[in-house]
C-alpha positions in Angstrom: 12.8 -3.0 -27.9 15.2 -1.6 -25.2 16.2 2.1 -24.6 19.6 1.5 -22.9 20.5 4.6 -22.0 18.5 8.2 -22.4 20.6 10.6 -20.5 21.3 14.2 -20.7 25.2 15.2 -20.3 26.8 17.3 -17.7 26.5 20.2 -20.7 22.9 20.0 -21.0 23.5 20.5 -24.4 23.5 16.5 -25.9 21.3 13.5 -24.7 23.4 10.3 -25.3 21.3 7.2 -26.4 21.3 4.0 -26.8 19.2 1.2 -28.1 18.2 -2.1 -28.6 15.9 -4.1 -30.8 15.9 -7.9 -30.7 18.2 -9.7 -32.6 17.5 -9.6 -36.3 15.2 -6.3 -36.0 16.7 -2.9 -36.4 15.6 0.4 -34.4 13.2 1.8 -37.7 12.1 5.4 -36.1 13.1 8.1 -33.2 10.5 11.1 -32.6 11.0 13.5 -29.6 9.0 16.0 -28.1 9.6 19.1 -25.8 7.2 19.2 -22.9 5.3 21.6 -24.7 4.5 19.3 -27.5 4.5 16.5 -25.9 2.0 13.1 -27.2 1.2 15.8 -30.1 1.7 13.6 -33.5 1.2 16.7 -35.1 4.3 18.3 -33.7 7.2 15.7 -33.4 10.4 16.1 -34.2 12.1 13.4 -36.1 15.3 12.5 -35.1 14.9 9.0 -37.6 18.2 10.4 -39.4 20.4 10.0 -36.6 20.0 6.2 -36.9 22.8 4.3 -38.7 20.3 1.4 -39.6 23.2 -1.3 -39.6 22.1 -4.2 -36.8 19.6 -4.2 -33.9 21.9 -1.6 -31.6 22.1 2.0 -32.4 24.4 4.3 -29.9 24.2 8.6 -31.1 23.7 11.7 -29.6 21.0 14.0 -29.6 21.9 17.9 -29.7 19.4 20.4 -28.2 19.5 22.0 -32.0 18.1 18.5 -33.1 15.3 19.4 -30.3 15.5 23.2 -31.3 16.0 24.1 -27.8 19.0 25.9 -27.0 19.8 23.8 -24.0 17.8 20.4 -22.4 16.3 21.9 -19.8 12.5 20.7 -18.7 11.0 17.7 -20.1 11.5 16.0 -23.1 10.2 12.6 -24.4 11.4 10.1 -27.0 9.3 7.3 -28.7 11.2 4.9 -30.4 10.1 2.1 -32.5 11.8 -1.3 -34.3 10.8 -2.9 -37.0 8.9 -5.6 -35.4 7.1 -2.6 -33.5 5.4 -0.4 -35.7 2.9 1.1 -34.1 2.0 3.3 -31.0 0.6 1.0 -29.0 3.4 -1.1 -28.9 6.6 1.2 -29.0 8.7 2.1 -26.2 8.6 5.9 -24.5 12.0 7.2 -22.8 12.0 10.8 -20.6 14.8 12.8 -20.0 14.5 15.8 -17.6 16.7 18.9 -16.7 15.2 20.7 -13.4 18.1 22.6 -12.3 17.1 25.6 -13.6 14.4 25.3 -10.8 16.6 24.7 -7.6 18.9 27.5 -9.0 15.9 29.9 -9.4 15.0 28.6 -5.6 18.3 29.3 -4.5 18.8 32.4 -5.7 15.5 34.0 -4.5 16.7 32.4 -0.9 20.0 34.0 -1.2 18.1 37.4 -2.0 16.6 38.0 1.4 18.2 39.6 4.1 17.2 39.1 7.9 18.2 41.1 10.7 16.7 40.7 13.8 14.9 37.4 12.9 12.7 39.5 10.5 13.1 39.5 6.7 14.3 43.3 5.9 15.0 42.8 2.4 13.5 41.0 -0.2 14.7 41.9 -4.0 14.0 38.8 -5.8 10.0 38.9 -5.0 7.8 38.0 -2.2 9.2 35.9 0.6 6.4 32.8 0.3 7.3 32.4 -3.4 10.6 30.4 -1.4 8.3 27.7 0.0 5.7 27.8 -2.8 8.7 27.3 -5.3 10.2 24.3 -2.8 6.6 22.6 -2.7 5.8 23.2 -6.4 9.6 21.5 -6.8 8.7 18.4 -4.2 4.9 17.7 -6.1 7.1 17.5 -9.3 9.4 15.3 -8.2 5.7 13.2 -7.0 4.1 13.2 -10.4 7.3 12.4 -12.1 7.8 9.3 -9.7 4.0 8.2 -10.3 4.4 8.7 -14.1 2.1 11.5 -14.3 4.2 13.1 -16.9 1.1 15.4 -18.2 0.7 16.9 -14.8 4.8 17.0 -14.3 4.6 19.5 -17.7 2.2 21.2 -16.2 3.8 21.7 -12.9 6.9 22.9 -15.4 4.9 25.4 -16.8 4.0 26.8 -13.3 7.6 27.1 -12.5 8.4 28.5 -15.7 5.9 31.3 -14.4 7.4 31.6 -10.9 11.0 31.4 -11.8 10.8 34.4 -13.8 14.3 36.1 -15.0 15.3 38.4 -11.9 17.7 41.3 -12.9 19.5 42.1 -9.2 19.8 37.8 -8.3 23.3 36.4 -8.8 24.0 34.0 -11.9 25.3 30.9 -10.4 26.9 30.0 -13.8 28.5 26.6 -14.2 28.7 26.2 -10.2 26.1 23.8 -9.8 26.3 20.2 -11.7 22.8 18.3 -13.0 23.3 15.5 -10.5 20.3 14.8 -8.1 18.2 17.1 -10.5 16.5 15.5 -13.3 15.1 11.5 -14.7 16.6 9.9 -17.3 15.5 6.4 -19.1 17.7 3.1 -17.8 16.7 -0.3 -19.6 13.1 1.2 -20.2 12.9 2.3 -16.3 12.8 6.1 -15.6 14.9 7.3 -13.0 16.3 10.0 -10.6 19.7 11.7 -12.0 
């Protein structure tokens, strides 16, 4: 069993994918979770009806409504089995990540403070260490995510997710930034940088 491709588009909206199961064997079941669910078998989502079941490749898109998210962005995890793999043990596991929210929330608490006369004499997006906290936090993510520690890359997420808090007078970047250079995807069963 192969996962070809697990990549999230440019939107952040669809995850293309594409799979493989040895010749003869078709891809059976699809379950995702959302970083907060994530290994829970009691909360999967079952995406088995995307399949089209006809030979051993299967090529569809994942929406973030099939996720119930209303955009990929975090972490989110695919197990995918063939019918000559039926159980957990011996699937195969696919990640997909979406961290630009972070560097934009980094960014725009950078482009919120105002020095004059090498002192910081405004500061409207929140205290001035949150900057390096957020671009350490950021680095150990990209660590654990690199090692494989995909639990402790969640919970890293979750401590963003705390730090990165909406701010009201911080500039919306909008479409300006792309997702390149800021997320994993899954290439021939390998995770990888964006």
């Amino acid at each position: 069993m192969v996962i070809n491709i697990l990549s999230i588009d440019s939107t952040f909206t669809t995850i293309t994918c594409s799979l493989s199961a040895d010749v003869g064997n078709k891809v059976l079941k699809v379950i995702g979770w959302t970083g907060d669910t994530y290994l829970d078998y009691n909360n999967v989502i079952d995406l088995t009806a995307l399949l089209s079941g006809v030979d051993e490749n299967e090529d569809f898109s994942i929406t973030a409504a099939d996720m119930g998210v209303e955009s990929f962005a975090g972490f989110f995890a695919f197990e995918v089995y063939s019918d000559e793999a039926v159980s957990e043990e011996s699937s195969v596991i696919g990640i997909v990540t979406n961290f630009l929210p972070y560097h934009e929330c980094m960014l725009d608490k950078v482009l919120s403070i105002t020095i004059k006369n090498c002192e910081i004499s405004n500061d409207e997006c929140g205290e001035k260490k949150e900057v390096l906290f957020i671009s350490t936090v950021l680095d150990t993510l990209y660590d654990t995510m690199n090692f494989g520690l995909y639990e402790e890359a969640i919970q890293i997420i979750d401590t963003l997710n705390d730090l990165c808090e909406v701010c009201a007078v911080c500039p919306d970047l909008g479409e300006d930034l792309t997702g390149t250079g800021f997320g994993y995807k899954t290439v021939d069963n390998i995770i990888t940088l964006v």
